[in-house]
C-alpha positions in Angstrom: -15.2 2.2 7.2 -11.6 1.7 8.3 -10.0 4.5 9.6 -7.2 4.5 6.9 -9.8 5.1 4.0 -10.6 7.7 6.4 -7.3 9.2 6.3 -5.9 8.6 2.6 -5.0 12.3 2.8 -1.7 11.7 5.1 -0.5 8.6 3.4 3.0 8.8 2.3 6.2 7.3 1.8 10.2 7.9 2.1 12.1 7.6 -1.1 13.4 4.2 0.3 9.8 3.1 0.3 9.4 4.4 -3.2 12.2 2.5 -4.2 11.3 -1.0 -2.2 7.5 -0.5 -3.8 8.7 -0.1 -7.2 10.9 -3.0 -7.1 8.7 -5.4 -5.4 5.7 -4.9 -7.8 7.8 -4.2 -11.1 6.0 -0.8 -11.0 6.8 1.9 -14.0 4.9 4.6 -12.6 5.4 8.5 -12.0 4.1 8.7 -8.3 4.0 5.7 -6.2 1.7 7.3 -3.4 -0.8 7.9 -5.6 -1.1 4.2 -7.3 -1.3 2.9 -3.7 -3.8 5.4 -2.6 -6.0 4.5 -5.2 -5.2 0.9 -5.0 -6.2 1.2 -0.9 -9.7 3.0 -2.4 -10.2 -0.5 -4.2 -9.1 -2.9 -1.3 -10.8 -6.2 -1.3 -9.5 -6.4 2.7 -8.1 -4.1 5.1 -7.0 -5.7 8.2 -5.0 -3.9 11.0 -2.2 -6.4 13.1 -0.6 -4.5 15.4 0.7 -1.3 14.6 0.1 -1.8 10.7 -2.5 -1.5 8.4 -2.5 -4.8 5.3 -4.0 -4.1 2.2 -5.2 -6.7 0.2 -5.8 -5.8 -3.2 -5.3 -7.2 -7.0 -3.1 -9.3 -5.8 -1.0 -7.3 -4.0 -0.6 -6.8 0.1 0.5 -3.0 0.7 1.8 -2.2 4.6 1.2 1.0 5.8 2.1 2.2 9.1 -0.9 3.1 11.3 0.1 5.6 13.4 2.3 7.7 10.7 0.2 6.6 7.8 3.6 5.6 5.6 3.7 3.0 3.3 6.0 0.7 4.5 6.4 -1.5 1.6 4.3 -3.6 -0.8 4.6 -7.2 -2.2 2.6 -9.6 -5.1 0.6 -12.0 -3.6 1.1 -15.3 -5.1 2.6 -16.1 -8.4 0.1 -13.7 -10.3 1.2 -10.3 -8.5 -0.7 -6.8 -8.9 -2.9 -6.1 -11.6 
């Protein structure tokens, strides 16, 4: 199990990263940390490069930080983007 699933509890973000999240993926939702929590919970791939941790799910790639555990930012994947 990778050791970010194993530490979904100290994921965060800063409200820049809200902001960059939301517009990257066109989100409209109330908490940000919580759709990418359970979006990481549902990863089809979880690679870390470096000092950061890719998510790959539903079309989307989310960066979060590895030693911090802050989302960094999140981008579609492709013309299709999240689900």
């Amino acid at each position: 199990m990778s050791d970010l699933l194993n530490h979904l509890d100290k994921i965060k973000t800063t409200e820049l990263g809200v902001m960059r999240i939301k517009r990257n993926l066109n989100l409209d939702v109330p908490d940000v940390v919580t759709w990418c929590k359970e979006k990481i919970m549902k990863a089809d791939e979880i690679l870390k490069k470096g000092k950061n941790w890719y998510v790959q799910v539903e079309g989307c790639i989310i960066t979060v930080n590895a030693s911090s555990f802050t989302i960094i930012t999140a981008h579609k994947e492709g013309k299709e983007g999240c689900k």
